[in-house]
N, C-alpha and C positions, 0 to 999 in steps of 0.2 A: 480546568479547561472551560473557554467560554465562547460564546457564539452559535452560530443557527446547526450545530450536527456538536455529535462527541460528548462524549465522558470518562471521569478519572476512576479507576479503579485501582484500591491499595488492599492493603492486609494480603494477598492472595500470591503466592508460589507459584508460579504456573510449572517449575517442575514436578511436583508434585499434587496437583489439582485432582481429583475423581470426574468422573462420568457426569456428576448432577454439575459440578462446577463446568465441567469442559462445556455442558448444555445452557447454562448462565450466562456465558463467557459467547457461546454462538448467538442466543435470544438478544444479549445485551448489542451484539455487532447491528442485528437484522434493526433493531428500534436505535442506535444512536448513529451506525454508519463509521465512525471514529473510536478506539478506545485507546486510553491512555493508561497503562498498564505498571503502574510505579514500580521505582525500587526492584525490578529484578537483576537477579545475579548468574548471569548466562555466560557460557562459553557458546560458539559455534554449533558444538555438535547439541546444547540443549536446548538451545535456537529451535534448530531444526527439527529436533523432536518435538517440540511444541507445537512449529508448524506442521506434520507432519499428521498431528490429530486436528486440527483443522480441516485438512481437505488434501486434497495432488497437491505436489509439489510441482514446479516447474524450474527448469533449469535456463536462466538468462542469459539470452546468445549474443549480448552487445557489450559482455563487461565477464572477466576475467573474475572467476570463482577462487572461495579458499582453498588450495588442495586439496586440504580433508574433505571437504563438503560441496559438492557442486552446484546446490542449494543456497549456500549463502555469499554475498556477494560486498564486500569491502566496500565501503563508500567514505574516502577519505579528503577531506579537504584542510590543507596547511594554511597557514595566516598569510602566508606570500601569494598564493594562489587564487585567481581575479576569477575566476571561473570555478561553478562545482557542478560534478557529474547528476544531472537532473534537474538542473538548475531553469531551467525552461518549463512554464506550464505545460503537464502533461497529465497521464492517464496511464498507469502502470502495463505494457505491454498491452493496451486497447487496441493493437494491431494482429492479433491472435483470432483466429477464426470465434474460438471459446475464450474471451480474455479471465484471467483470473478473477475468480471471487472477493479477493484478498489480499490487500500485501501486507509485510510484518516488516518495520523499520524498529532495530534494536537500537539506541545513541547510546555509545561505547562512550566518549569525551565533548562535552559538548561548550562553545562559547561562551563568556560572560553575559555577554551580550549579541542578540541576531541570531541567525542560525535558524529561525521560525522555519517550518513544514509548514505549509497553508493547506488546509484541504477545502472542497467547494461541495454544497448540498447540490446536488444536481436533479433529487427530487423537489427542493424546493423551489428550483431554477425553472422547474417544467410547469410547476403548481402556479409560477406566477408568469404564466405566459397565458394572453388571450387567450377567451376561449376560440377562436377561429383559428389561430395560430394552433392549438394545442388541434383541430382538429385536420388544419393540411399537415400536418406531420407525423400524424398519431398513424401506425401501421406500413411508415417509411421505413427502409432499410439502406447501411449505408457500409460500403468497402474502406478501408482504412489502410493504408501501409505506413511502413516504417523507413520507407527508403527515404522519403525529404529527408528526415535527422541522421539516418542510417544508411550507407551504401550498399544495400543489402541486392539492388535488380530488382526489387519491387518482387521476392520472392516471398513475402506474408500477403 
């Protein structure tokens, strides 16, 4: 993995990780922001359990859950298909009073080519703003809903 956030992490199970690892595994989020967690062999339900030691879970109101799992959420895009679900710069459910901590993207099949997740340092985005700038903002607060992309009645 290369660029201003992220790093790759292999050798490591995460269905079977301990307590020191599950603590390595949070320190290494808090310092890179990104991690890239190779090689795992997950179904849904061990998915979930993995996140599950992370932190709450949340159940996502704009996209159709596995049966089994309410928790985990199919994101499939076919080659004929000109459009994919999140395809739009975003902020994983940043329309939540409390937005999540975290989100967990497993890639079950992935392209030869394309198909990039971009993510963006947003501490570094703040670090290189004026300082004047960094000081009319600093202690601003701001509402966010979901209804632009979502019809939801501006009910987040």
């Amino acid at each position: 993995m290369e660029g201003a956030l992220g790093a790759d992490v292999s050798d490591l199970d995460v269905r079977s990780i301990d307590a020191a690892q599950l603590a390595e595994i949070c320190a290494a989020l808090l310092e890179y922001h990104v991690l890239a967690l190779r090689d795992q062999q997950l179904d849904p339900a061990a998915l979930s359990a993995f996140a599950a030691r992370l932190g709450d879970r949340e159940v996502y109101p704009f996209a159709e859950s596995l049966p089994d799992d309410p928790y985990v959420v199919p994101i499939v895009k076919e080659p004929e298909d000109e459009s994919n679900f999140g395809g739009i710069w975003h902020t994983d459910s940043s329309y939540l009073p409390e937005p999540p901590s975290l989100t967990l993207l497993y890639a079950v099949a992935l392209p030869r080519q394309g198909g990039d997740t971009l993510f963006a340092d947003m501490h570094a985005a703040y670090d290189a703003l004026p300082q004047k700038t960094r000081d009319e903002i600093d202690g601003m607060t701001a509402q966010y809903t979901a209804s632009l992309v979502h019809d939801d009645g501006g009910a987040h």
